[in-house]
Biopython code that builds the backbone (N, CA, C, O; Angstrom):
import numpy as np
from Bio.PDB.StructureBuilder import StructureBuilder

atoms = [
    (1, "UNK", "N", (0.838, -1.181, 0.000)),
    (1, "UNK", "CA", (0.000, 0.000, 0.000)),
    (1, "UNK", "C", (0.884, 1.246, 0.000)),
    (1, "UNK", "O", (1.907, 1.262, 0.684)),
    (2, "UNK", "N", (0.478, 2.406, -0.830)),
    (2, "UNK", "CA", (1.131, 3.393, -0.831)),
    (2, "UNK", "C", (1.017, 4.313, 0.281)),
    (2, "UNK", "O", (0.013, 3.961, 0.901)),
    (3, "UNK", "N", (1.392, 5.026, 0.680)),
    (3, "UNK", "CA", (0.927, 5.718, 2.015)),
    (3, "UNK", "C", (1.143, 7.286, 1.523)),
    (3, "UNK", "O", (0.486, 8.200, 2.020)),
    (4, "UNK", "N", (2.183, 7.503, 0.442)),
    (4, "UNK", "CA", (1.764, 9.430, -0.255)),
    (4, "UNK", "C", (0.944, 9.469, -0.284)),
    (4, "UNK", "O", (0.222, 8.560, -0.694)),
    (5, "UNK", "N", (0.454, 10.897, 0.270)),
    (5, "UNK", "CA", (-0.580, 11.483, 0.159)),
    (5, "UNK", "C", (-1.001, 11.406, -1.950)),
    (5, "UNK", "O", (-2.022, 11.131, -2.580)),
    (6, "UNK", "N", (-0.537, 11.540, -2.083)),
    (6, "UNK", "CA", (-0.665, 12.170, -3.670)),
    (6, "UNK", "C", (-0.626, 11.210, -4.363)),
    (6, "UNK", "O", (-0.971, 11.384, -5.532)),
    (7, "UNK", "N", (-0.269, 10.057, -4.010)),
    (7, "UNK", "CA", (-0.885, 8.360, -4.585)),
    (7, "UNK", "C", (-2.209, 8.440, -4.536)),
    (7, "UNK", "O", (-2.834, 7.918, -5.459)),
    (8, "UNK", "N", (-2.685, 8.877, -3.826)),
    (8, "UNK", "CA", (-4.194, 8.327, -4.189)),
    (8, "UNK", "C", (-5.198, 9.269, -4.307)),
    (8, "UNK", "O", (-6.358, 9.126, -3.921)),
    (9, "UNK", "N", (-4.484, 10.714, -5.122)),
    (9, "UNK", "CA", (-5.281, 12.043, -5.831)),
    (9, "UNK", "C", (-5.766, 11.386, -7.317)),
    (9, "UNK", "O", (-5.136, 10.758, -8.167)),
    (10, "UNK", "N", (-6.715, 11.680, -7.260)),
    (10, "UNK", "CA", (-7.284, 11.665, -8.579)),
    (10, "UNK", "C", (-7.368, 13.059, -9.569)),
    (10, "UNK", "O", (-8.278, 13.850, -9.321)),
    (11, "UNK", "N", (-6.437, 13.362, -10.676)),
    (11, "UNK", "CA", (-6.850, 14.439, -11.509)),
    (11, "UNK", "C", (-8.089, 14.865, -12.150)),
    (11, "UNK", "O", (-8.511, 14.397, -13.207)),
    (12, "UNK", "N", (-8.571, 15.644, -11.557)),
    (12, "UNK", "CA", (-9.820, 16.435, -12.260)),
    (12, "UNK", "C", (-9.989, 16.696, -13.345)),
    (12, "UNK", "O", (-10.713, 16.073, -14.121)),
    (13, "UNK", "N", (-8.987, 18.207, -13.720)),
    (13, "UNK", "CA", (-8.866, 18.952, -14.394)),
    (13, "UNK", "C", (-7.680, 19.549, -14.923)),
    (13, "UNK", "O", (-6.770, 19.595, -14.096)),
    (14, "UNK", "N", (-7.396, 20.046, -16.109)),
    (14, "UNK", "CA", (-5.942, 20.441, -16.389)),
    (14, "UNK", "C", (-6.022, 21.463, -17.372)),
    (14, "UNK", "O", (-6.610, 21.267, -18.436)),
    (15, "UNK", "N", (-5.259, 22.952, -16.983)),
    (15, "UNK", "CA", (-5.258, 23.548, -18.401)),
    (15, "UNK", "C", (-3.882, 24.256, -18.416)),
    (15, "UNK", "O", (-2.808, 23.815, -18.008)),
    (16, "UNK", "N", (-4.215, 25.703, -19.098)),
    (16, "UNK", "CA", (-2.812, 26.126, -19.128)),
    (16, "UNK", "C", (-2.288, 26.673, -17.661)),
    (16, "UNK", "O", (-1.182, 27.129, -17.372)),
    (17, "UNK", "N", (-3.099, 26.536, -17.086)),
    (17, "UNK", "CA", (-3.283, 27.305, -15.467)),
    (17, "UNK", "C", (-2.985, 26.575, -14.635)),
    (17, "UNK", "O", (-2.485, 27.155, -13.671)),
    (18, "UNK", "N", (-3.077, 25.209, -14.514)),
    (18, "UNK", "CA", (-2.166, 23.861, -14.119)),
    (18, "UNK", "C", (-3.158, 22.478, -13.984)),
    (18, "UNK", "O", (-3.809, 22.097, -14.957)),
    (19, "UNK", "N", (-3.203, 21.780, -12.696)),
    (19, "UNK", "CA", (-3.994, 20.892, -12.614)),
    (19, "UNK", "C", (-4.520, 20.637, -11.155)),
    (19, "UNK", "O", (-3.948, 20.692, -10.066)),
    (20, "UNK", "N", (-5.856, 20.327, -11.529)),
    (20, "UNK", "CA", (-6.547, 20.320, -10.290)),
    (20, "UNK", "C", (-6.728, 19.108, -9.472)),
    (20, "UNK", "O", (-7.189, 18.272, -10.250)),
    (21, "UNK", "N", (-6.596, 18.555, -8.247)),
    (21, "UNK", "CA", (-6.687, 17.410, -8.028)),
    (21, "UNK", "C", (-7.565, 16.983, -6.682)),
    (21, "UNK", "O", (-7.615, 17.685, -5.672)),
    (22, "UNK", "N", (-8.102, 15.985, -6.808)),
    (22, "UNK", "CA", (-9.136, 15.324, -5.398)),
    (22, "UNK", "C", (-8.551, 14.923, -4.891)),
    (22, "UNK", "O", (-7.680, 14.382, -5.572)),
    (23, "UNK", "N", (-8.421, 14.796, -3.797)),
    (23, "UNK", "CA", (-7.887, 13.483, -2.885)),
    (23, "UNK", "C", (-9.267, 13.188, -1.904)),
    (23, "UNK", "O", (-10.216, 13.863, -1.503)),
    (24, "UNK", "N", (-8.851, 11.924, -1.778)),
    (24, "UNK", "CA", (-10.227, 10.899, -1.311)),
    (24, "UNK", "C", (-10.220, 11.776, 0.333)),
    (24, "UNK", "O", (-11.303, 12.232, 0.700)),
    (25, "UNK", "N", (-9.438, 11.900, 0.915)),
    (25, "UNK", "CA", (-9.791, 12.449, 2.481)),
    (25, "UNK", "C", (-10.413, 13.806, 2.232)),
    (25, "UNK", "O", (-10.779, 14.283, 3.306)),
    (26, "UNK", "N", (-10.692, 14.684, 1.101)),
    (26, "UNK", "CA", (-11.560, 15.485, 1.305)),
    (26, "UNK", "C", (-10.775, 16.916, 0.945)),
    (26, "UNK", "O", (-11.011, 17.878, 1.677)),
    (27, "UNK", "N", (-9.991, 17.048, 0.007)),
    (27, "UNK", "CA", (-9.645, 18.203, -0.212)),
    (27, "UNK", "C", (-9.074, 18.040, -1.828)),
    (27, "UNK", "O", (-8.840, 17.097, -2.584)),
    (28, "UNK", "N", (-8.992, 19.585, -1.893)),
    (28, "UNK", "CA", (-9.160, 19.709, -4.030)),
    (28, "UNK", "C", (-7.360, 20.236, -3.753)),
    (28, "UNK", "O", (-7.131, 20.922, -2.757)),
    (29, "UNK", "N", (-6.363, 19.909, -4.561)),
    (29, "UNK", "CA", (-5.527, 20.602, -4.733)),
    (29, "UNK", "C", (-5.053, 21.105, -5.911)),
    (29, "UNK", "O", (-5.232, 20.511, -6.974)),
    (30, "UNK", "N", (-4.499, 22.082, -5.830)),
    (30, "UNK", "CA", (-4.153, 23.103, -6.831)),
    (30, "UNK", "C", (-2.744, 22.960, -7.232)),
    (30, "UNK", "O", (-1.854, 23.161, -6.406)),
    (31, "UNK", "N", (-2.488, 22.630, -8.428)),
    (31, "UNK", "CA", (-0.922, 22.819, -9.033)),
    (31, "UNK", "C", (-0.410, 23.568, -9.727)),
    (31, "UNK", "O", (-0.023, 23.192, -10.834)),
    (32, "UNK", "N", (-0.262, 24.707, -9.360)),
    (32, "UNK", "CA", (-0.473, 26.111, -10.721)),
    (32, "UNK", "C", (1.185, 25.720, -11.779)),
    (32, "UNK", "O", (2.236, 25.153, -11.479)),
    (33, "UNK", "N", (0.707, 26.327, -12.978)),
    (33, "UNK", "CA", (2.141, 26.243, -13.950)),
    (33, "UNK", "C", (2.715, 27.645, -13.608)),
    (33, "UNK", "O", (2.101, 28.642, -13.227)),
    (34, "UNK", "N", (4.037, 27.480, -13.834)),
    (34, "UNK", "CA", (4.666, 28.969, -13.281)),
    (34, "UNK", "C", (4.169, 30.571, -14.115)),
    (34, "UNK", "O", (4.276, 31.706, -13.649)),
    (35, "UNK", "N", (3.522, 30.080, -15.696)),
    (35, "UNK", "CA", (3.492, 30.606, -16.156)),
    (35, "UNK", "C", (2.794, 32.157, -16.303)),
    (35, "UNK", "O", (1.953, 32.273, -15.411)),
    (36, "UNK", "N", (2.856, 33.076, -16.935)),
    (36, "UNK", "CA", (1.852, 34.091, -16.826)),
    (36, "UNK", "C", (0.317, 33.500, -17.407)),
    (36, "UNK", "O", (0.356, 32.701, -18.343)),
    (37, "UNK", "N", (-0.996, 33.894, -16.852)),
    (37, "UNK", "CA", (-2.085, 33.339, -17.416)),
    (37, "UNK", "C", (-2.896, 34.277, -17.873)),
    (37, "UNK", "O", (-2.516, 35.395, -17.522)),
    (38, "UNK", "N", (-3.978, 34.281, -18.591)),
    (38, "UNK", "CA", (-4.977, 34.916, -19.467)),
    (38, "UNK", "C", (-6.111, 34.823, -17.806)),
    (38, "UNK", "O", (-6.096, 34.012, -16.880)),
    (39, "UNK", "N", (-6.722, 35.697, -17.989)),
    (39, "UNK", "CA", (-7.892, 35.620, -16.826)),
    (39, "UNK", "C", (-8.957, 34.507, -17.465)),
    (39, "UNK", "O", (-9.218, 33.688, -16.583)),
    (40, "UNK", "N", (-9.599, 34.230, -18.606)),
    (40, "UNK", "CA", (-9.487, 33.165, -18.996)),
    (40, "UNK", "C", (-9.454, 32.300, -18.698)),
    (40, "UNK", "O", (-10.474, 31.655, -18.454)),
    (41, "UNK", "N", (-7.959, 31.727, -18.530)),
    (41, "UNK", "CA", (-7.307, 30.463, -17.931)),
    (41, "UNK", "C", (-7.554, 30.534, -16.651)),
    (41, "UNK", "O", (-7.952, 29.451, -16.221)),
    (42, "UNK", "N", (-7.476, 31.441, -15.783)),
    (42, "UNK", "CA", (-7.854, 31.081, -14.239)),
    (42, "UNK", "C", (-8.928, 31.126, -13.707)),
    (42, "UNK", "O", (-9.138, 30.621, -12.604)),
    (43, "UNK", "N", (-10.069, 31.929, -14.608)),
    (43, "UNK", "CA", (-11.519, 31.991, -14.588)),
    (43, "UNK", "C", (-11.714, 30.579, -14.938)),
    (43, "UNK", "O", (-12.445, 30.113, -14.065)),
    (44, "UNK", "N", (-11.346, 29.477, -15.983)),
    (44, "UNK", "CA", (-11.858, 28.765, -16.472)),
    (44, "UNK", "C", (-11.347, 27.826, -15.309)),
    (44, "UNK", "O", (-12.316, 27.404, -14.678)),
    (45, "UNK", "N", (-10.195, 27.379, -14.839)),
    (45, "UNK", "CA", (-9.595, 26.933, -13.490)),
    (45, "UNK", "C", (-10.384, 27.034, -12.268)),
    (45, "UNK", "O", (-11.122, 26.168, -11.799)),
    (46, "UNK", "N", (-10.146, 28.156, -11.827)),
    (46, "UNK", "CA", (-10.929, 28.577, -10.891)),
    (46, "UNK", "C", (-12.662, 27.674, -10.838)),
    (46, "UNK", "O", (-13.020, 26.825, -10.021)),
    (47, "UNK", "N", (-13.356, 28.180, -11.872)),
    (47, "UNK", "CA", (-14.606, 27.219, -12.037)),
    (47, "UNK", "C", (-14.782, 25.600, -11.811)),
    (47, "UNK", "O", (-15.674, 24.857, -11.402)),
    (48, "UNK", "N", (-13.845, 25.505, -12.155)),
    (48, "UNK", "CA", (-13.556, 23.706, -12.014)),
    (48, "UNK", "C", (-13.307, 23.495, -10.766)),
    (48, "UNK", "O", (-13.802, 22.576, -10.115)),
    (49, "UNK", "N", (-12.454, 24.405, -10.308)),
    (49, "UNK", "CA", (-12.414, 24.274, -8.818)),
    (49, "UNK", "C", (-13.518, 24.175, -7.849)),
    (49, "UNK", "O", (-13.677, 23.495, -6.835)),
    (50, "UNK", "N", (-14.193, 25.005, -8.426)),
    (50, "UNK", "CA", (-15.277, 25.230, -7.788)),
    (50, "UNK", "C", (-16.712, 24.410, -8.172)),
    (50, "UNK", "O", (-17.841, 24.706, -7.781)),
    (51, "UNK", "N", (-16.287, 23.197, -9.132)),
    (51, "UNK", "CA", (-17.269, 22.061, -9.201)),
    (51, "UNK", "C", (-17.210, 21.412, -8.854)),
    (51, "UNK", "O", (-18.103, 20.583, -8.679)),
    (52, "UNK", "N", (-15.885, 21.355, -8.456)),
    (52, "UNK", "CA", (-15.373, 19.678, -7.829)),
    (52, "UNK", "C", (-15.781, 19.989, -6.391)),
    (52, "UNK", "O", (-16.504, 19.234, -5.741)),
    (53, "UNK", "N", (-15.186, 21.366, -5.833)),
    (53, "UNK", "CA", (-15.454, 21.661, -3.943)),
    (53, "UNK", "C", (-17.474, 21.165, -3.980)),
    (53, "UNK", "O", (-18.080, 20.624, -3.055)),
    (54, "UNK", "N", (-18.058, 21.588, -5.344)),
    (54, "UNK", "CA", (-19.412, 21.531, -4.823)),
    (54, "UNK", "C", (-19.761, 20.148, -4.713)),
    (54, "UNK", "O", (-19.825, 19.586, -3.620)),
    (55, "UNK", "N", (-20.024, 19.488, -5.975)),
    (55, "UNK", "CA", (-19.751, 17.809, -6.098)),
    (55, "UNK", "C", (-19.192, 17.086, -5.190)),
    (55, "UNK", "O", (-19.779, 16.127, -4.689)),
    (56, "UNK", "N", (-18.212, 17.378, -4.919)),
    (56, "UNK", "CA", (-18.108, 16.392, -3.611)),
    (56, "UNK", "C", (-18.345, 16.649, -1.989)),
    (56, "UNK", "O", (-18.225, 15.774, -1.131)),
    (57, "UNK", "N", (-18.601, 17.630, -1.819)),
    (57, "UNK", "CA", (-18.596, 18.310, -0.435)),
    (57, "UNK", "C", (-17.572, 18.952, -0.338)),
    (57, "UNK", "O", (-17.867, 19.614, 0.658)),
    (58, "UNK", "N", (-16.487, 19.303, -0.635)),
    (58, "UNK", "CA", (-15.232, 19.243, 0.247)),
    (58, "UNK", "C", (-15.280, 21.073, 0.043)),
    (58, "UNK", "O", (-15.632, 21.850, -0.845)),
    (59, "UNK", "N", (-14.630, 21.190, 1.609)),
    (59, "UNK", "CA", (-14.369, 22.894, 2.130)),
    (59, "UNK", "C", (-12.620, 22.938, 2.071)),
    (59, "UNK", "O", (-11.781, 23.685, 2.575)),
    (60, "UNK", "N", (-12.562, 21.873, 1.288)),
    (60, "UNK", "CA", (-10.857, 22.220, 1.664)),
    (60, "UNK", "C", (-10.209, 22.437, 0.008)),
    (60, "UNK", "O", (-10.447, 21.872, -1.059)),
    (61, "UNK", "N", (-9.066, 23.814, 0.513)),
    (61, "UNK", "CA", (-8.142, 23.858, -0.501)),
    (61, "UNK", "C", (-6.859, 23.480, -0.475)),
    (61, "UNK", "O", (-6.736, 23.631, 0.740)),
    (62, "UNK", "N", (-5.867, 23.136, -0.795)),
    (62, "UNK", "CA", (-4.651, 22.832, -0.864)),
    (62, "UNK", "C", (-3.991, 23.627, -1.945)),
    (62, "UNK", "O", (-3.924, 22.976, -2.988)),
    (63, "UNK", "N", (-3.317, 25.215, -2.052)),
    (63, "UNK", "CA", (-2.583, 25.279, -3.238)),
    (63, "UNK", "C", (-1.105, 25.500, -2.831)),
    (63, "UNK", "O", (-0.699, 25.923, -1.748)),
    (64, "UNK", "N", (-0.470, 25.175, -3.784)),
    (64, "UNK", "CA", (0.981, 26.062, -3.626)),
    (64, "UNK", "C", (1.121, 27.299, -4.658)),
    (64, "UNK", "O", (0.709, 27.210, -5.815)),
    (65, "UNK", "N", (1.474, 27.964, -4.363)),
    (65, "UNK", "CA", (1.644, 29.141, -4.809)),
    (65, "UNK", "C", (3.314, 30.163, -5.393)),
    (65, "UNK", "O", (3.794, 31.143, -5.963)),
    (66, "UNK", "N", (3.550, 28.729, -4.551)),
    (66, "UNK", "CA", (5.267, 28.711, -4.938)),
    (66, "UNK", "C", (5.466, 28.825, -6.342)),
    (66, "UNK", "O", (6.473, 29.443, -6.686)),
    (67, "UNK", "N", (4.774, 28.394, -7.169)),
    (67, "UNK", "CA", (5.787, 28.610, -8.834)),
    (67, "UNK", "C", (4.839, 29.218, -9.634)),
    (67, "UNK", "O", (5.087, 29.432, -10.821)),
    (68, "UNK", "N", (3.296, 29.664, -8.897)),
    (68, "UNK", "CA", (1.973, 30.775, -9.637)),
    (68, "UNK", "C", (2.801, 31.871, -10.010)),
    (68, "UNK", "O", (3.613, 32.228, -9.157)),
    (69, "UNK", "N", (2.783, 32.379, -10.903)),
    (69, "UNK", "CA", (3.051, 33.694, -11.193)),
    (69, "UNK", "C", (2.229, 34.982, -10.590)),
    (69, "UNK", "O", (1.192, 34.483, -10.154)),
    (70, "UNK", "N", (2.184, 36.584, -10.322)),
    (70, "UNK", "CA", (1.204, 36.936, -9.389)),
    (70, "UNK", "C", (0.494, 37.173, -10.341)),
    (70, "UNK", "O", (1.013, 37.488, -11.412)),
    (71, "UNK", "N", (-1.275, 37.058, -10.159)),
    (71, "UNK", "CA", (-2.434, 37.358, -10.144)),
    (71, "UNK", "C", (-2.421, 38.746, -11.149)),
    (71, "UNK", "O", (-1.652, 39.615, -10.736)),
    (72, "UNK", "N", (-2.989, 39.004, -12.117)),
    (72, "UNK", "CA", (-3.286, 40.557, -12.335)),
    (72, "UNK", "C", (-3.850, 40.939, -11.429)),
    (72, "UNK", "O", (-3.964, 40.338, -10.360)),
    (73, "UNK", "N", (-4.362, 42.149, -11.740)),
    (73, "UNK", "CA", (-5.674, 43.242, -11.177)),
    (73, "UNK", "C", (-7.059, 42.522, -11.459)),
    (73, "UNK", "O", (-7.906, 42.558, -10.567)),
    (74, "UNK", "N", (-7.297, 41.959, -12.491)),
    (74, "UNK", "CA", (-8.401, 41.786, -13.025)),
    (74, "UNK", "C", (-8.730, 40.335, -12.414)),
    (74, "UNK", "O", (-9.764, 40.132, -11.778)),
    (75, "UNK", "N", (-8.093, 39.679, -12.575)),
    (75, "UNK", "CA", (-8.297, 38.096, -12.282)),
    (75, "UNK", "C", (-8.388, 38.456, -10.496)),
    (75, "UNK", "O", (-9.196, 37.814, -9.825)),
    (76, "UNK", "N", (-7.507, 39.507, -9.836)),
    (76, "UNK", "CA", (-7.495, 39.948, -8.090)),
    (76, "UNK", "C", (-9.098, 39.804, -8.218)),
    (76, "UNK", "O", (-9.722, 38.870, -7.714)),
    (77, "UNK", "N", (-9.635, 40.772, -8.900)),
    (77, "UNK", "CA", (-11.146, 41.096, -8.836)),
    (77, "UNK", "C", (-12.049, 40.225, -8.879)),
    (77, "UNK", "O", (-12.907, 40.013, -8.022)),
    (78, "UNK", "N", (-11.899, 39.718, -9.823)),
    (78, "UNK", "CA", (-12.984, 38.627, -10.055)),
    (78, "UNK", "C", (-12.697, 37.320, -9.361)),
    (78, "UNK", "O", (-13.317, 36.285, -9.603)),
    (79, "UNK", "N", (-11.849, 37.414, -8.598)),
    (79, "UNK", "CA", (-11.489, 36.446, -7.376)),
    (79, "UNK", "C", (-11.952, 36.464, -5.905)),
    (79, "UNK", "O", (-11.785, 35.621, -5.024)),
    (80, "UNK", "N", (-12.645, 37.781, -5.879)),
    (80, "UNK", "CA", (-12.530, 38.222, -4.499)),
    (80, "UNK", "C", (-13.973, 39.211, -5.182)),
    (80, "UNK", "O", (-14.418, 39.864, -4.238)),
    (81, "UNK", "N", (-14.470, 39.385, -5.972)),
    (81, "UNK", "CA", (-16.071, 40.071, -6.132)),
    (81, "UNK", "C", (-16.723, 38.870, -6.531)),
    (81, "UNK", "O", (-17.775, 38.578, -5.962)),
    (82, "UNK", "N", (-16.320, 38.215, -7.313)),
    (82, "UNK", "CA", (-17.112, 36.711, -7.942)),
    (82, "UNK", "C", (-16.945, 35.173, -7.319)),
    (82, "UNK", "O", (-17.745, 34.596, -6.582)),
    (83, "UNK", "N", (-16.094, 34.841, -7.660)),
    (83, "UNK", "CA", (-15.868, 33.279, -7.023)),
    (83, "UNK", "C", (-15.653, 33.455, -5.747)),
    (83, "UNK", "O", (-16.646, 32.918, -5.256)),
    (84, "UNK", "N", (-14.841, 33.961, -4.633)),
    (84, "UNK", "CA", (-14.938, 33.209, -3.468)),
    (84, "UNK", "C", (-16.578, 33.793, -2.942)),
    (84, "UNK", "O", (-17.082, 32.817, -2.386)),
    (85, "UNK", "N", (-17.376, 34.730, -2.909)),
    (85, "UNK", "CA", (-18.645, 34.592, -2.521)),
    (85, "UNK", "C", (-19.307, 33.764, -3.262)),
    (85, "UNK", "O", (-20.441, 33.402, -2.946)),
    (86, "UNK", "N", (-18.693, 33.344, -4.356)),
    (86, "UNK", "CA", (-19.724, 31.902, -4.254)),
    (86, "UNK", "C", (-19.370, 30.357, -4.094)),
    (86, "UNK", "O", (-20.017, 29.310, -4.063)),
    (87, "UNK", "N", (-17.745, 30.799, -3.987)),
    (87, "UNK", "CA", (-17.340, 29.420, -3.005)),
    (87, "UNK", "C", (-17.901, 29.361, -1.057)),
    (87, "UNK", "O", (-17.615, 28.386, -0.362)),
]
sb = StructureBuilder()
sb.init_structure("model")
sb.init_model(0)
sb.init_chain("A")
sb.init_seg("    ")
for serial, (resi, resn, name, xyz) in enumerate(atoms, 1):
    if name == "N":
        sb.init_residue(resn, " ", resi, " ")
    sb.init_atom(name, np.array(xyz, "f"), 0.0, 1.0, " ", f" {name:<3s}", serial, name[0])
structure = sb.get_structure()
């Protein structure tokens, strides 16, 4: 039996924004690509994120943020006026 945590994530979702993942104990994690992103790409991310937290129950996030590039202005906004009030 494997005992990593990350053995037994299941991938969701994947775009240019990175990949999203379940893990069975109840939390979504986030793998961002280092790259710069289109709001777009993290709007479209972001959403997925936010199907999987609904679909399965889970209140938990896991990201690293270590190799995200920062956030515009715009994607700040619609992060914090749109999706988390409706996460």
């Amino acid at each position: 039996m494997n005992l990593h945590p990350r053995a037994q994530e299941k991938m969701y979702f994947q775009n240019a924004a990175g990949k999203v993942y379940y893990h069975p104990t109840g939390y979504v994690r986030l793998a961002w690509a280092a790259e710069r992103l289109s709001l777009e790409a993290i709007q479209a991310f972001y959403e997925q994120v936010l199907s999987l937290l609904l679909s399965t129950g889970s209140h938990k996030i896991l990201s690293d943020h270590g190799q995200r590039a920062p956030l515009s202005g715009a994607a700040q906004q619609w992060l914090t006026g749109d999706w988390i009030p409706r996460a």
